[in-house]
C-alpha positions in Angstrom: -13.6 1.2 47.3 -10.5 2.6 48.2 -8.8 3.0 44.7 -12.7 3.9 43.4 -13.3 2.7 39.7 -9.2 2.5 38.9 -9.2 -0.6 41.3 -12.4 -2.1 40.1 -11.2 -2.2 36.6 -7.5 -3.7 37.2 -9.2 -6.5 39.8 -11.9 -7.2 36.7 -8.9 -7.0 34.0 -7.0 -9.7 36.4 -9.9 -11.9 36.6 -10.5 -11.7 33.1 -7.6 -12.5 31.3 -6.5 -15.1 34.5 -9.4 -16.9 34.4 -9.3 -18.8 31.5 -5.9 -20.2 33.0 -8.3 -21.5 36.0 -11.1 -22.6 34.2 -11.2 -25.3 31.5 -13.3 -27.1 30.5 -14.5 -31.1 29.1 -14.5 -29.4 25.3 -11.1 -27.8 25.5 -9.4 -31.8 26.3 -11.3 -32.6 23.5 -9.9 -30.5 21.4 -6.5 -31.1 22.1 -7.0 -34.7 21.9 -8.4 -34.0 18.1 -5.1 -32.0 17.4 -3.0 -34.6 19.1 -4.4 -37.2 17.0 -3.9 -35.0 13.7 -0.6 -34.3 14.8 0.3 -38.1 15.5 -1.2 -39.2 12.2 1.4 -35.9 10.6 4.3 -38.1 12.4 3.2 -41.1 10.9 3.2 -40.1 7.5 6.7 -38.5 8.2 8.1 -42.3 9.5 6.6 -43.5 6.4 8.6 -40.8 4.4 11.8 -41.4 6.5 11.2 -45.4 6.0 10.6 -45.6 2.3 12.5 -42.1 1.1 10.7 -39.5 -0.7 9.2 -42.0 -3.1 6.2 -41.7 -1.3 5.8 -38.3 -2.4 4.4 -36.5 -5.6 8.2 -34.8 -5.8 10.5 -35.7 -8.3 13.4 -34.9 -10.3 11.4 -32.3 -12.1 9.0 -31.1 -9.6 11.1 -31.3 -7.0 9.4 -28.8 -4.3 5.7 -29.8 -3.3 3.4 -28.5 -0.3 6.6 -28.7 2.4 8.0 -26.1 0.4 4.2 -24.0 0.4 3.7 -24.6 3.8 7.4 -23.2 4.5 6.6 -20.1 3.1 2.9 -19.5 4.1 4.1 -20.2 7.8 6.9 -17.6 7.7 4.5 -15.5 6.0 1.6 -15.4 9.2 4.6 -15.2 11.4 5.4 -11.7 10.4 1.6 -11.0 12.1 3.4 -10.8 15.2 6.5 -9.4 15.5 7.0 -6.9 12.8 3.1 -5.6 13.0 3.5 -5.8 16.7 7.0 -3.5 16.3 5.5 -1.2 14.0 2.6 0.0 16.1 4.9 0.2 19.2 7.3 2.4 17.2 4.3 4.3 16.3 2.9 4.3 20.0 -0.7 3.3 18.4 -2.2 2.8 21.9 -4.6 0.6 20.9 -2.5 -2.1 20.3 -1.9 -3.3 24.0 -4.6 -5.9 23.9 -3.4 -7.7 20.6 0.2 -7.3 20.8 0.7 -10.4 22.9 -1.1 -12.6 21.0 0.2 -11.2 17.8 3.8 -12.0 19.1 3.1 -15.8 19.8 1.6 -16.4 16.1 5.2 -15.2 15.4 6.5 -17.3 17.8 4.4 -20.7 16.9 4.1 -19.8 13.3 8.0 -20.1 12.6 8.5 -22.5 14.9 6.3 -24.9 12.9 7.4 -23.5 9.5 11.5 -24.2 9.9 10.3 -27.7 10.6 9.6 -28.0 6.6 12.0 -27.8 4.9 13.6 -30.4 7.8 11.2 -32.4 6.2 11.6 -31.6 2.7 15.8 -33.1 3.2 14.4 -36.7 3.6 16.9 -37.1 5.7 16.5 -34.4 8.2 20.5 -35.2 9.8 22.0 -33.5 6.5 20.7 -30.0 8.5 23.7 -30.7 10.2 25.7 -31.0 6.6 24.3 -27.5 5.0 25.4 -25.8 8.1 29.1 -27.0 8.5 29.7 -27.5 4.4 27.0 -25.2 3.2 28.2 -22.5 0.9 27.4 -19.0 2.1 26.5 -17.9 -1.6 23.6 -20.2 -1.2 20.1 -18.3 -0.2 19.7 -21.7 1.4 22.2 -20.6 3.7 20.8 -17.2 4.4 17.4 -19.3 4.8 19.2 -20.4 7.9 20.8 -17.6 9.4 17.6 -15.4 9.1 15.6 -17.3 10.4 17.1 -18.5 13.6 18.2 -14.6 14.0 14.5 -14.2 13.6 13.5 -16.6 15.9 15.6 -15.7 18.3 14.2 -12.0 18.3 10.9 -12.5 18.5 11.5 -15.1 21.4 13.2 -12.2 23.1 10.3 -9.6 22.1 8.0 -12.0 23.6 9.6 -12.4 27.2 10.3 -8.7 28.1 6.8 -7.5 28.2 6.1 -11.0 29.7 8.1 -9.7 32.6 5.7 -7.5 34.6 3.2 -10.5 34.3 4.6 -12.9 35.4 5.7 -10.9 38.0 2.1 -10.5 38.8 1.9 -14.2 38.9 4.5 -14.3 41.4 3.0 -12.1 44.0 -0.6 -13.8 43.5 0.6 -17.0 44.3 -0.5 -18.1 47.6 0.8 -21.2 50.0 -1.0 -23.8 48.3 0.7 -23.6 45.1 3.1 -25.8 44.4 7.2 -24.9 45.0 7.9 -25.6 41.4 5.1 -22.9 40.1 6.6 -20.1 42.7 10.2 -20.7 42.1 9.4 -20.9 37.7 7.1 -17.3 37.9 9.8 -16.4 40.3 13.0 -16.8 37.8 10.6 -15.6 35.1 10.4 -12.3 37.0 14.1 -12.0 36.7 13.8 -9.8 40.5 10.7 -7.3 38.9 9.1 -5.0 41.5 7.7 -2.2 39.4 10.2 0.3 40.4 11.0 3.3 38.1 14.1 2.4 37.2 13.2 -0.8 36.4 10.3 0.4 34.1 12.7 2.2 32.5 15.0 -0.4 31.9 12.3 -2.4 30.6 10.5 0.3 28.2 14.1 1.1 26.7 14.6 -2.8 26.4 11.3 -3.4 24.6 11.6 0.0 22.3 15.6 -1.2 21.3 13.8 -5.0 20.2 11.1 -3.3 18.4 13.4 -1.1 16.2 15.5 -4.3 15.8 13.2 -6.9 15.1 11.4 -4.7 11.7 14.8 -5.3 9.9 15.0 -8.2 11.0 11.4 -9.3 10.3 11.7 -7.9 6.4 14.9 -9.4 5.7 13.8 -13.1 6.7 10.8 -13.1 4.0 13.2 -11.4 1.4 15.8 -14.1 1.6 12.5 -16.5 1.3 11.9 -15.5 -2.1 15.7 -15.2 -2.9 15.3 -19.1 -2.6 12.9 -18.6 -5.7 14.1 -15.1 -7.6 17.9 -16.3 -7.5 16.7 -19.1 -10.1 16.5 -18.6 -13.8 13.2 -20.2 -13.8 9.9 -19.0 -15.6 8.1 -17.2 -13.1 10.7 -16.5 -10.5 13.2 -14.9 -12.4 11.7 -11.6 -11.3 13.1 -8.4 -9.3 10.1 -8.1 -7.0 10.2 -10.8 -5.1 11.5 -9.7 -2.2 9.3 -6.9 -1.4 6.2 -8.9 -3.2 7.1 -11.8 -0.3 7.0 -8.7 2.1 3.9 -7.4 1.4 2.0 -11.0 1.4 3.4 -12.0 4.4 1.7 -8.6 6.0 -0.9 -9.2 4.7 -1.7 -12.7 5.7 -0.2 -11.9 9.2 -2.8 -9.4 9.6 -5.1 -12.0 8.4 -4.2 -14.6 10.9 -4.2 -12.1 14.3 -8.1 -11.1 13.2 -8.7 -14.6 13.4 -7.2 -15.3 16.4 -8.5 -12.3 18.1 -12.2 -13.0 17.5 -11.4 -16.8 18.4 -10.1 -16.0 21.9 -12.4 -12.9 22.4 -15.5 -15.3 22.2 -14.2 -18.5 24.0 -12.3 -16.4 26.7 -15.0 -13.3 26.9 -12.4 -10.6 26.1 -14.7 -8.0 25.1 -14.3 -5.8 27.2 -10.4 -5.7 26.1 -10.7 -6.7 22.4 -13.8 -4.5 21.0 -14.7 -3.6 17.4 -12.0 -0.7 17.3 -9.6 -3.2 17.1 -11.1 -5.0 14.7 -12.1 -1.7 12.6 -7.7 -1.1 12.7 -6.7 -3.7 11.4 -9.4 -4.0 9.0 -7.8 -0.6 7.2 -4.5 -2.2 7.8 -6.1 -5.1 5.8 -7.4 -3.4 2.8 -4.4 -1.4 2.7 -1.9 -4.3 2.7 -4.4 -6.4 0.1 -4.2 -2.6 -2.5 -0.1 -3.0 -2.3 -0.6 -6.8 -2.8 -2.8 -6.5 -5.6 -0.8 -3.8 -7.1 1.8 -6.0 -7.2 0.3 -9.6 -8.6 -0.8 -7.2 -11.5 2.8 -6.1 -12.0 3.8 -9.5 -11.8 1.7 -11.0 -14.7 1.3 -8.0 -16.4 5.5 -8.1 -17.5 5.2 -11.7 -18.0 2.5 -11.6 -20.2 3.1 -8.2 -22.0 7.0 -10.0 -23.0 5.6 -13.7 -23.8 9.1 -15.5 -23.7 8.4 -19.0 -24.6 8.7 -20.5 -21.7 7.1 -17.6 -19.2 3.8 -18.1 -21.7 3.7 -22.1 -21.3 3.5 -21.0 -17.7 0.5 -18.4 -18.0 -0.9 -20.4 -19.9 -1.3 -23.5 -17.8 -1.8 -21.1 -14.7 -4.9 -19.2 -16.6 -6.2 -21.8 -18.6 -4.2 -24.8 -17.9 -4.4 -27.3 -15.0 -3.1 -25.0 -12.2 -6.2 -22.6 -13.4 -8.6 -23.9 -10.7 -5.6 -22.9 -8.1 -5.2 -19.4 -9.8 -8.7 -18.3 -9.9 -9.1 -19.7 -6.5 -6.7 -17.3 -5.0 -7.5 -14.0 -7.1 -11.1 -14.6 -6.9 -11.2 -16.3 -3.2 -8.1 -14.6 -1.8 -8.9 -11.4 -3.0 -11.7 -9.7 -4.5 -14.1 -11.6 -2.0 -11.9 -10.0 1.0 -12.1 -7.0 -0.4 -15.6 -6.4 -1.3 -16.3 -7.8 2.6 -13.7 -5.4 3.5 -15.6 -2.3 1.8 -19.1 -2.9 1.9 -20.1 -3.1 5.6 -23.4 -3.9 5.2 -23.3 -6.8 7.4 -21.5 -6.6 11.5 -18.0 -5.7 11.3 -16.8 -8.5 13.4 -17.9 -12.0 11.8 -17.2 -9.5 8.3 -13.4 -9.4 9.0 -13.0 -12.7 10.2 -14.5 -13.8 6.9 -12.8 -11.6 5.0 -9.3 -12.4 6.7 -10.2 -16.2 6.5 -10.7 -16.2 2.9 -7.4 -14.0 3.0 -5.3 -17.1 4.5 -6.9 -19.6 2.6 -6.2 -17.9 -0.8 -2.3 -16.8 0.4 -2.0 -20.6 1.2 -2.9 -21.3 -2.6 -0.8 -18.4 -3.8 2.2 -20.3 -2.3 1.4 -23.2 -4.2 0.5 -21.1 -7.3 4.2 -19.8 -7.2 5.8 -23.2 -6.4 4.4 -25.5 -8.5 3.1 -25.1 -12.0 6.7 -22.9 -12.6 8.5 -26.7 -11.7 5.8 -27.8 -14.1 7.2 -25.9 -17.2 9.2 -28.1 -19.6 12.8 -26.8 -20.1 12.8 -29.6 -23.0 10.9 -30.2 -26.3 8.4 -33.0 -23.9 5.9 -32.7 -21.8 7.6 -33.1 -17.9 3.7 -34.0 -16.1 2.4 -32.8 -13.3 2.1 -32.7 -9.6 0.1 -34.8 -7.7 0.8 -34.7 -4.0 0.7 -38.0 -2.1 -1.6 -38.8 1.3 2.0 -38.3 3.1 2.4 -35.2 2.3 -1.5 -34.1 3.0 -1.3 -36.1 6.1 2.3 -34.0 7.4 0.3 -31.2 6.1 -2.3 -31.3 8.3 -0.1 -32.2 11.1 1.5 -29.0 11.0 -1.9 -27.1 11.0 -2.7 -29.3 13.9 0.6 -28.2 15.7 0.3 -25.0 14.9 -2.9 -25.0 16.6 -2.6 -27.4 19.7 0.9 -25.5 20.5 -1.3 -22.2 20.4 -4.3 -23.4 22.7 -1.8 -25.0 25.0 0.1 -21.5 25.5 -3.2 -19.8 26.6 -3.7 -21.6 29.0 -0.1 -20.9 30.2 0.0 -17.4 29.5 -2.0 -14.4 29.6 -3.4 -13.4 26.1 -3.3 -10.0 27.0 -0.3 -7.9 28.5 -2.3 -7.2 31.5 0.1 -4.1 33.0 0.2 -2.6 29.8 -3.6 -2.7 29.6 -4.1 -1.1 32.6 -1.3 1.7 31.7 -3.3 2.5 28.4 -6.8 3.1 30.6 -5.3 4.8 33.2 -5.5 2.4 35.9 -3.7 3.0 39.1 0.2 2.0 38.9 1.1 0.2 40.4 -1.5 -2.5 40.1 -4.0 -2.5 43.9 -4.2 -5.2 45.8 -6.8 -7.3 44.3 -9.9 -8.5 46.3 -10.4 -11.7 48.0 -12.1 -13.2 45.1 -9.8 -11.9 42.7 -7.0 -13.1 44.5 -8.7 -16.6 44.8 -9.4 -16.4 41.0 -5.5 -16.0 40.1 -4.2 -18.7 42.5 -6.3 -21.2 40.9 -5.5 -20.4 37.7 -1.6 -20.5 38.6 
């Protein structure tokens, strides 16, 4: 071997994380044909919405947010997984973060993507976007809704791409005659002209450590204006102070939620062991149980000035949330989202991986209710001496609701099969392998022009 085990590592990390781009199987079609079909049926129920008006929804006059508006914020919420956790360990040069940062960055990516679509949806008629932003007031957090976000889109699409770089530049030299002129020429002007040179890697590094620094700011102030939506209102329930770093903390911590599950998803269907082990797991699990302490800490804040003050209205709201008809919801998520989590968390009796991944998708499950616990029963209060009603979501929004999931999803599996799930040069970097990257063997080499 003439690079000895330094060589035999990067050829195996190249045929690992290419090969699921070369290799897919009967039960992979299958699976985006399911998500297709959910999706489709999503865009049915929104024709049937744009046809009819929101009539066809549970909304109202008096409840007039339903699950678009909980779906808005859980999706911004697992989009912090990505791009701010992502930051924060680079700023911290945790080194074992090179194997999860990539796919933590396109839950960012896909997650806000998906979620900006909602409150599209939530209009009715989706061509007054273009109203709010050439008459919108800027004293409206809807406003700052808008400008956050595509500011935070915008980052993370630019964190994404630069450590994409080196890859795809590895794509570009791998690519033999056979592959098609359009492949060469796109991994080509993806490359933008990389060759591994020093000054180059500079340039990069300095480029990727500048983004990281920006896109924590960024990342924190999207999911505080979020809750500025709510905390600017003098409504029962949202008229509170901590919002903005309450929003903060959940969206951590069902970010770090969501990049356990997909981790342990990809690691078993794409055999990333080797690259994704328990260590990982184990680190984020501590970043989990931390994150669920602060969140914890700060639900019992939350109710526990509510309650402890009893203004009229605020108790018609803990009451219907404790006791009431929102009470099922509320237990769920304390009960479900939380002490479960945590006591799988703590006790770790049983293996740590499949103990996580229940733990983080009981986490997601109970955030997702948490949304709705906050958005609806505090529309439900009455402001006048009569009883308003109640809620009741329609099949249209259930069925967009499961579109979304299903998009989230299908948009996900689609881009690993486009991209590698792990950042294959900063990999090797971390173990030492030889830079820059050997030549690869014949079979490697064969292995990596098949899958581009």
């Amino acid at each position: 071997m003439r690079f000895g085990g330094a060589e035999n590592y990067s050829e195996r990390l190249e045929r690992t994380v290419l090969s699921p781009l070369a290799r897919t199987s009967n039960r992979y079609y299958y699976f985006l044909f399911f998500l297709a079909a959910v999706v489709l049926w999503g865009l049915y129920a929104f024709i049937v919405q744009l046809s009819y008006g929101l009539e066809v929804t549970g909304m109202r006059d008096i409840v007039i947010w339903g699950l678009y508006l909980v779906n808005f914020v859980f999706f911004i919420g697992i989009s912090h997984a990505g791009t701010l956790i992502s930051a924060i360990l680079r700023v911290t040069h945790a080194q074992w973060r090179t194997s999860v940062t990539r796919m933590a960055e396109l839950i960012t990516v896909v997650a806000i993507s998906v979620g900006a679509l909602m409150p599209i949806i939530d209009l009715g008629r989706p061509d007054r976007v273009w109203h709010i932003i050439v008459y919108g007031r800027f004293q409206s957090p809807l406003m700052w809704d808008i400008v956050s976000i595509t500011s935070y889109l915008t980052g993370s699409l630019i964190y994404l791409y630069l450590p994409l770089i080196p890859d795809f530049a590895l794509m570009r030299d791998r690519l033999g005659q056979e592959a098609s002129s359009l492949k060469r020429k796109l991994y080509t002007f993806l490359a933008v002209g990389w060759r591994n040179t020093p000054q180059q890697r500079h340039r990069l590094e300095k480029a990727i450590g500048i983004m990281a620094v920006l896109i924590i700011p960024i990342a924190v102030s999207v999911h505080t204006v979020v809750s500025f939506v709510f905390s600017m209102l003098l409504r029962p329930g949202w008229d509170s102070t901590i919002f903005g770093i309450y929003f903060v903390i959940g969206a951590i911590f069902s970010g770090i939620a969501s990049i356990i599950i997909v981790m342990a998803i990809f690691r078993k269907f794409f055999h990333l062991e080797e690259y994704i082990t328990e260590r990982h797991f184990r680190n984020l699990g501590y970043l989990l149980i931390v994150s669920l302490a602060l969140y914890l800490y700060l639900t019992v804040s939350e109710y526990l000035t509510v309650g402890y003050k009893l203004e009229v209205e605020e108790k018609h709201l803990l009451e219907i949330l404790m006791f009431g008809k929102n009470a099922l919801w509320f237990w769920s998520f304390v009960v479900g989202g939380m002490v479960m989590p945590a006591f799988l968390i703590v006790f770790r009796k049983l293996p740590t991986v499949p103990r996580l991944v229940t733990a983080s998708v009981l986490v997601n499950i109970g955030m997702w209710i948490k949304r709705f616990v906050i958005v609806i029963p505090t529309l439900e209060v009455p402001l006048m001496p009569f009883e308003f009603g109640a809620y009741h979501p329609s099949w249209v929004e259930w069925s967009i609701t499961a579109g979304a999931f299903a998009a989230f999803i299908l948009i996900f599996a689609i881009l690993a099969k486009v991209i590698p799930l792990i950042s294959i040069w900063e990999v090797a970097e971390e173990t030492g392998a030889a830079q820059p990257l050997p030549e690869p063997s014949a079979e490697s080499r064969g292995v990596v022009r098949r899958a581009l």
